[in-house]
C-alpha positions in Angstrom: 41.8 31.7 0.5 40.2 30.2 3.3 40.3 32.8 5.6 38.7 35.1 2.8 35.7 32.8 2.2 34.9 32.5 5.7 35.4 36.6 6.2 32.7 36.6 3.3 30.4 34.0 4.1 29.9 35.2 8.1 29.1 38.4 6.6 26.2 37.4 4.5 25.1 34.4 6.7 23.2 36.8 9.2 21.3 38.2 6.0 19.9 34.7 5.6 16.7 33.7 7.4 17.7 29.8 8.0 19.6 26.9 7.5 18.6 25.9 3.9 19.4 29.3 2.9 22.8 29.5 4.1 23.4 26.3 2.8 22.9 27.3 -0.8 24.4 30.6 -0.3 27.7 28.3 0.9 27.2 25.6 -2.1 26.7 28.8 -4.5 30.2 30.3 -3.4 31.4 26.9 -3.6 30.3 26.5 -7.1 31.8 29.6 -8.1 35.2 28.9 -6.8 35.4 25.4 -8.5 34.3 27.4 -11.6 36.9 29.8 -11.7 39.8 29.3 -13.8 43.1 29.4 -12.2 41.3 27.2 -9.4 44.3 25.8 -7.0 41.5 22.4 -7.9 38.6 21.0 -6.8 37.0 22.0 -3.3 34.8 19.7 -1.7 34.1 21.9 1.7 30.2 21.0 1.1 30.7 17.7 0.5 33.2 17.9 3.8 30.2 19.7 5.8 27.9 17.2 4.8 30.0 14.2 5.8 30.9 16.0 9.2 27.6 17.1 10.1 24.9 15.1 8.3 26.5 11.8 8.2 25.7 9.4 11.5 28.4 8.8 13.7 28.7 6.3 16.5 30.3 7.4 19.8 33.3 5.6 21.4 30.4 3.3 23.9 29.5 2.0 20.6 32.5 1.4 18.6 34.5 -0.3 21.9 31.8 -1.3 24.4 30.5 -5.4 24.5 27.2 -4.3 24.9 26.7 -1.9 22.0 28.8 -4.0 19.4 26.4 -5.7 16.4 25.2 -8.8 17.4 26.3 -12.6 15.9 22.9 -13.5 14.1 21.0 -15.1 16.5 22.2 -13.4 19.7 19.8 -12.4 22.4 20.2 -8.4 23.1 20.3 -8.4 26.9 18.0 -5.4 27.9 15.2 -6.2 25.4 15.3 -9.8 24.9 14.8 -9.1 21.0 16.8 -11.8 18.9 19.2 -10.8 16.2 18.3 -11.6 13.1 19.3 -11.5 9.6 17.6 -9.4 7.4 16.6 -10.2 3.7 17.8 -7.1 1.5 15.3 -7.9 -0.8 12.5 -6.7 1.3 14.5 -4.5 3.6 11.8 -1.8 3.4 9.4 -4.4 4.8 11.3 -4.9 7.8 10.3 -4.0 11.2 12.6 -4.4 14.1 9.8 -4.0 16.9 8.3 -7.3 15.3 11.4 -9.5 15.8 11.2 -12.7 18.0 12.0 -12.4 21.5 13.6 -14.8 23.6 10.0 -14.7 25.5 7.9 -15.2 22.4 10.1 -17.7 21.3 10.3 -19.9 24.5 6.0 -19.3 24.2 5.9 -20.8 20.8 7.9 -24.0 21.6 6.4 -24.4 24.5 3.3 -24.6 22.4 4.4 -26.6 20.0 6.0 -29.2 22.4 2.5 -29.3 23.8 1.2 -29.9 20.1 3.8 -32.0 19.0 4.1 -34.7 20.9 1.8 -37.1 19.8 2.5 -36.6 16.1 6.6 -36.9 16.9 6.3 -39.8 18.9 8.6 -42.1 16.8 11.6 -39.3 16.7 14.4 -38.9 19.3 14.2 -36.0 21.4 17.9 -34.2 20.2 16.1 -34.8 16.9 12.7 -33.1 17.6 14.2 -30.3 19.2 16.3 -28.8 16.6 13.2 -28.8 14.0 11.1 -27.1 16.7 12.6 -23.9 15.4 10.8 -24.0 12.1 7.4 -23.8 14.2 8.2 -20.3 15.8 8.7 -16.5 14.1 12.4 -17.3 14.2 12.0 -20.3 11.3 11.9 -17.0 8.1 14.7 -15.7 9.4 16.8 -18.7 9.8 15.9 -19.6 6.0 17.4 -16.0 4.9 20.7 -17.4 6.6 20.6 -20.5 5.3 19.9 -18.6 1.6 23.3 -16.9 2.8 25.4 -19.5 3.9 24.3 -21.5 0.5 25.2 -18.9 -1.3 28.8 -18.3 0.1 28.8 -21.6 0.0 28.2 -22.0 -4.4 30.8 -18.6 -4.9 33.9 -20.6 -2.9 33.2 -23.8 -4.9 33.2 -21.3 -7.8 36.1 -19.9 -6.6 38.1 -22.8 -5.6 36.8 -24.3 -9.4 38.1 -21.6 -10.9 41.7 -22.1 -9.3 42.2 -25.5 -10.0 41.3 -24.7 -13.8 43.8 -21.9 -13.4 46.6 -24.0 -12.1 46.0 -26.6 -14.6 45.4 -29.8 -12.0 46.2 -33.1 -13.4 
């Protein structure tokens, strides 16, 4: 049956004058067939197509190469400098990735604030002042989405682990 469809379909395909009307010509034959009682059962060679040829794919570089793998949130991409970050699904559509902190930008905006900040940190330790410095640079919104994450994993394994010990009836 295969052999026949294909026999008939690269006959009328040169009768088409592009893509999109091949496409329907194939998803009409398609139809048909599915239609037809007696049908061996369903035939998904569209959907098939589509997945083989519409689909992305990534190439063997980027399923098995260091460089190409996603990045740990918060990882420095080594060609651009651009900083991983997590994104907030809410406002996906918002999100630009040319506008992401760079390790440059980054290192410009503590510098900044170091400059800035001293006299009104004076009474702090340094170890101390340094790892709030983040929250004055481009990187503190993103760094609240992961917090926002963790907290939430966080809240569904107490649920989870609240929810076993209820099971298991602890005394």
């Amino acid at each position: 049956p295969a052999a026949q469809h294909r026999e008939a379909l690269q006959a009328e395909f040169p009768r088409r004058k592009d893509s999109a009307q091949r496409w329907e010509l194939l998803r009409a034959r398609l139809e048909r067939t599915r239609a037809r009682p007696g049908a061996p059962g369903p035939c998904y060679a569209d959907w098939e197509v589509m997945l083989q040829f519409c689909f992305p794919r990534l190439d063997i570089n980027v399923s098995k190469g260091l460089n190409h793998l996603l990045k740990s949130p918060f990882s420095v991409h080594p060609k651009t400098g651009r900083v991983s970050v997590p994104l907030d699904l809410q406002r996906l559509d918002q999100f630009d990735p040319f506008a992401v902190p760079t390790i440059t930008s980054l290192c410009q905006e503590l510098d900044t604030a170091g400059s800035d900040g001293e006299q009104e940190d004076g009474g702090a330790t340094e170890p101390k002042r340094r790892a709030r410095d983040y929250k004055k640079t481009s990187l503190a919104p993103y760094v609240r989405v992961f917090e926002q994450f963790v907290e939430g994993m966080e809240s569904a394994r107490r649920g989870e682990r609240i929810r076993r010990s209820d099971l298991q009836g602890d005394f």
